[in-house]
C-alpha positions, 0 to 999 in steps of 0.5 A: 855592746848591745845592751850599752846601746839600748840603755843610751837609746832608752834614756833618749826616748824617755828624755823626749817623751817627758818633754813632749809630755810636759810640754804638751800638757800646758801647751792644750791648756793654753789652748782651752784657754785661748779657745774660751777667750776667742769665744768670748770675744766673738760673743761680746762683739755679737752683742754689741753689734746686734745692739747698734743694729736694733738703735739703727733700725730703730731711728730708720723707723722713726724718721717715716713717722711722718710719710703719708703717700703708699710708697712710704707705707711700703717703705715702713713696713719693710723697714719695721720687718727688719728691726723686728728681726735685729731685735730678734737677733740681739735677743738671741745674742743676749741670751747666750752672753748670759748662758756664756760658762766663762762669765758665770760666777764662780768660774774663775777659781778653776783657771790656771793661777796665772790668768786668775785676775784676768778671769775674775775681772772678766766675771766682775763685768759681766756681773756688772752688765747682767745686774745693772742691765738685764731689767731694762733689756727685759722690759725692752724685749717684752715691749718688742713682743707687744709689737710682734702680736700684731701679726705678720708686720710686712702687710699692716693695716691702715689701723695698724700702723698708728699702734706700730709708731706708738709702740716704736715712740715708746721704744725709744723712751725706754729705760734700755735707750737711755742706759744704752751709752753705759751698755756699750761701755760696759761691753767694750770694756768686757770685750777688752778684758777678754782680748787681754785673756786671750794675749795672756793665752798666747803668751802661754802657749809660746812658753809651753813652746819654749819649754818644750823644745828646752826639754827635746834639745836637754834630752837629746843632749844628755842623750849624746853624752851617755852615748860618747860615754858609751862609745868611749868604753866600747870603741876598744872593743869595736873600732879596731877590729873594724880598722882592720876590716877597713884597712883589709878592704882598702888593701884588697881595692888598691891592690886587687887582691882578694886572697886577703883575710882578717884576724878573728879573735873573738866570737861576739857580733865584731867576731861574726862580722870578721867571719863573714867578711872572710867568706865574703872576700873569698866568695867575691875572689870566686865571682871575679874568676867566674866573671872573668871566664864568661867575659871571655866567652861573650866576647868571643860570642859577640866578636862571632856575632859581628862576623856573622852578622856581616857575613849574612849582610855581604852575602845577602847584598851580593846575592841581591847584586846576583840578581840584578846583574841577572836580571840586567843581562837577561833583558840586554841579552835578548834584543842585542841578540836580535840585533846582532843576528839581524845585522849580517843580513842587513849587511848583504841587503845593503851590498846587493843594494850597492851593487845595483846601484854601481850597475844602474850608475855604469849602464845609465852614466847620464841620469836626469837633472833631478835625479843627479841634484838628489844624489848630490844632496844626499852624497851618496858617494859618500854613503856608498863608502860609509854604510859598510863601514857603520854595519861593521862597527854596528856588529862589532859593538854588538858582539862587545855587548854580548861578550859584556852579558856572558860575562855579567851571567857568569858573574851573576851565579852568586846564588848558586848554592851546590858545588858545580864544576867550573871554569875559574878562567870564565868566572876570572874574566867576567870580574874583570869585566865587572870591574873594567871602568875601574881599570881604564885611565883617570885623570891622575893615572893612565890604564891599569894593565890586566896580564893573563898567564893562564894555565891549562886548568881543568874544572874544578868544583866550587861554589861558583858564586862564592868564588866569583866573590873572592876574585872581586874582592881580591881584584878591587883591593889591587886597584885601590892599591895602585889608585892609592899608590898613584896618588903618592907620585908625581905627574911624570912618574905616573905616566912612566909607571901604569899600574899592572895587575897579573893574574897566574894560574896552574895545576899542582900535582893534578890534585890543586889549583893555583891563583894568584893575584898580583899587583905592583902596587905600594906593598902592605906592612908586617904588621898590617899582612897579620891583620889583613884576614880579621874581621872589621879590620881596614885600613881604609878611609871612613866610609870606604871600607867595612874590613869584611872583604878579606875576612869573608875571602878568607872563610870561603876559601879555607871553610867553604872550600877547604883551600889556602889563602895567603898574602905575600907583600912587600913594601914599595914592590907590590903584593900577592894573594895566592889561593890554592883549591881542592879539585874536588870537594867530595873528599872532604865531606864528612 
């Protein structure tokens, strides 16, 4: 097979090169010629131009032979410099039309035959111009020399300048002046002659174009058909092992099945290939197994990066919630406590007050006209019954307020990171505080009621912050709950039906407590009450919900805790979460 391809490759390579060798032969010939031709075309040009130059400034001269002021003087003197310098011009142009090798005789034997006429009619001319001509142009140059021996011709002498007008008369008398008409017809027929030498040229040069391009595509032509011979002759041998291999890879695509193999019946290059393509689909099908194992462990990976990721991000805003709610409550604390433990005495100021007042009013019943004005503009009856009533509302408020920041800072203890035993009582009812404008009525429901069925419970160790954070998260679900299922009634079934959220806990086996959350909100579904615990799993709105709240729960109470978390719901009558801990945790340390 090799060997069938090397030949069909040599006879294409050979095929060209012979062309391009052909080709490129005539075609730098063609080029000589063309380059001499442009040569002598220029040449005859310079001549004739040096030629008209040297008459030119010629007649200039002699048209100043008879000025006389300085100006004209000066103006002679420079135009004779410049005649003096075309003579020198065409003198030099002279002598390289006569040293010219394409106008030397003899020459024209060794062109090509086709530009044989050419070339000697080229040398016949120029034969012509030299023979009739290069006396004349001799003597001419010679007379030119005489007028050059003066010196530096810008700056003549008075003296000078007769000599100089008589040597120019003379010029123009000369035997080259009056043969100047042949001269250039002479020369515009050399030049005519050469430009044809150089079409002649061109006209070559694009055949040896021709030919060689004939030759490439004949070449590659021949080239093409030994191949199909060659093809032809060896496709029985190649094409049908590859069909196979081709059909065996189509198969193995369409169907996923990389068990397949080729037949391998011979041990040449086709043979090979089948081998290796073998070991290939075996090595592919051992690729897509080990693929398919490390896709489950980086999904796995990635699904616990997410999770932690959120849980790093839930713990630290709650973290930072701790401290604000710290911080808050301590700076609220300190100056209700200041107001709240003033009042009492402001109280009994303003009732010693009071009742000194009472006295002076029954001891002195007639008080003076400016003094009976001033009380009436004050009202002061009024006063005497209002003021015990603000000072009471006063310290009732503040005691409000201080029940608010107990509750703030036993929420705040999210940052906590030992076990402690706590009050789960206290850390129940500082989120329901937390959460208290949630619960007060709306514009589309009445108030939320909280019903407390505490049990006696002693303390229970725990992360307390941790905790507090599975309560808030377990008690904002139940009043999204019951917002969402408001939503879905009418007006007047609203107002029949108030949102209730209850909340039990008790002692099982004075090894466990038991908490649970209940609310008759709509319920959740079967299939959701399997999902409720996964991570980025929610049901709510964009922008409402991450799906961590329950999944992070979850992970607290079970991994932090070792406890229970569970979901009872039904659809249309509520749910229920219940959490179930340890009492102590020191069991469970490893």
């Amino acid at each position: 097979m090799l060997a069938g391809y090397g030949v069909a490759f040599t006879v294409t390579i050979a095929g060209i090169m012979t062309g391009f060798a052909l080709s490129e032969q005539a075609e730098e010939k063609a080029l000589a010629i063309q380059a001499e031709a442009i040569e002598d075309v220029e040449n005859v040009a310079k001549l004739q131009d040096s030629v008209l130059r040297v008459v030119f400034h010629s007649q200039s001269i002699l048209n100043q032979l008879d000025a006389s002021e300085e100006a004209s003087v000066e103006q002679f003197q420079v135009k004779l410099a410049n005649f003096v310098e075309e003579v020198r011009t065409f003198q030099r142009s002279w002598e390289d039309f006569r040293e010219s090798d394409e106008f030397a005789e003899g020459e024209g034997e060794a062109e090509a035959d086709e530009l044989a006429g050419v070339t000697e009619n080229e040398a016949a001319i120029a034969a012509d111009i030299l023979q009739a001509h290069e006396a004349s142009v001799h003597d001419y140059l010679q007379q030119v020399d005489q007028l050059f021996r003066q010196g530096d011709l810008s700056v003549l002498t008075p003296e000078q300048i007769p000599i100089a007008q008589t040597t120019l008369m003379d010029l123009k008398q000369s035997d080259f002046i009056r043969e100047l008409d042949r001269f250039l017809e002479k020369t515009t027929a050399l030049a005519a002659a050469t430009e044809e030498e150089q079409l002649e040229a061109t006209a070559v040069l694009r055949q040896a174009s021709v030919t060689q391009r004939r030759l490439t595509v004949g070449s590659i032509v021949l080239s093409g058909m030994m191949g199909l011979l060659l093809m032809r002759m060896l496709s029985r041998a190649i094409l049908r092992p590859l069909r196979e291999i081709t059909q065996v890879t189509q198969k193995s695509a369409q169907t996923a099945n990389f068990d397949l193999q080729v037949s391998v019946k011979s041990r040449d290059e086709v043979g090979v290939l089948g081998q290796n393509f073998n070991v290939y689909m075996q090595f592919v099908r051992q690729l897509l197994a080990q693929q398919k194992t490390t896709n489950q462990e980086l999904q796995t990976a990635l699904e616990d990066l997410h999770r932690t990721q959120a849980q790093m991000v839930q713990g630290e805003k709650m973290s930072s919630l701790g401290q604000l709610v710290a911080g808050v409550a301590h700076e609220i604390n300190n100056p209700v406590n200041f107001i709240h433990g003033n009042l009492t005495h402001v109280q009994e100021y303003a009732q010693d007050l009071l009742g000194l007042l009472q006295m002076y009013r029954h001891h002195y019943p007639q008080p003076a006209a400016e003094i009976q004005a001033a009380a009436e503009a004050m009202e002061l009856d009024f006063i005497q019954d209002d003021l015990p009533k603000t000072l009471s509302s006063m310290k009732l408020g503040t005691s409000r307020i201080r029940e608010i920041v107990l509750s703030l800072r036993n929420f705040s203890r999210l940052d906590e990171s030992e076990i402690k035993p706590v009050n789960l009582h206290q850390g129940l009812d500082s989120t329901l505080v937390i959460l208290n404008h949630r619960l007060k009525a709306g514009a589309a429901r009445p108030p939320i009621q909280v019903i407390r069925e505490y049990g006696a419970l002693p303390l229970v160790e725990c992360y307390a912050g941790l905790l507090n954070q599975v309560f808030m998260n377990l008690l904002s679900n139940a009043v999204d709950a019951l917002d969402e299922g408001m939503k879905a009634r009418s007006l007047q079934a609203r107002q029949g039906n108030s949102g209730q959220i209850t909340l039990r806990t008790s002692l099982i086996k004075d090894e466990w407590v038991q908490i649970e959350i209940a609310d008759n909100g709509p319920g959740i579904s079967s299939d959701i009450q399997s999902r409720i615990f996964d991570p980025f799993f929610t049901t709510k709105g964009l922008g409402k919900g991450t799906g961590m709240g329950l999944s992070i729960s979850h992970q607290i109470v079970t991994e932090k805790h070792h406890g229970q978390l569970e979901c009872c719901s039904t659809v249309g009558q509520g749910t229920e979460f219940v959490i179930r801990l340890p009492l102590r945790q020191n069991s469970f340390d490893d």
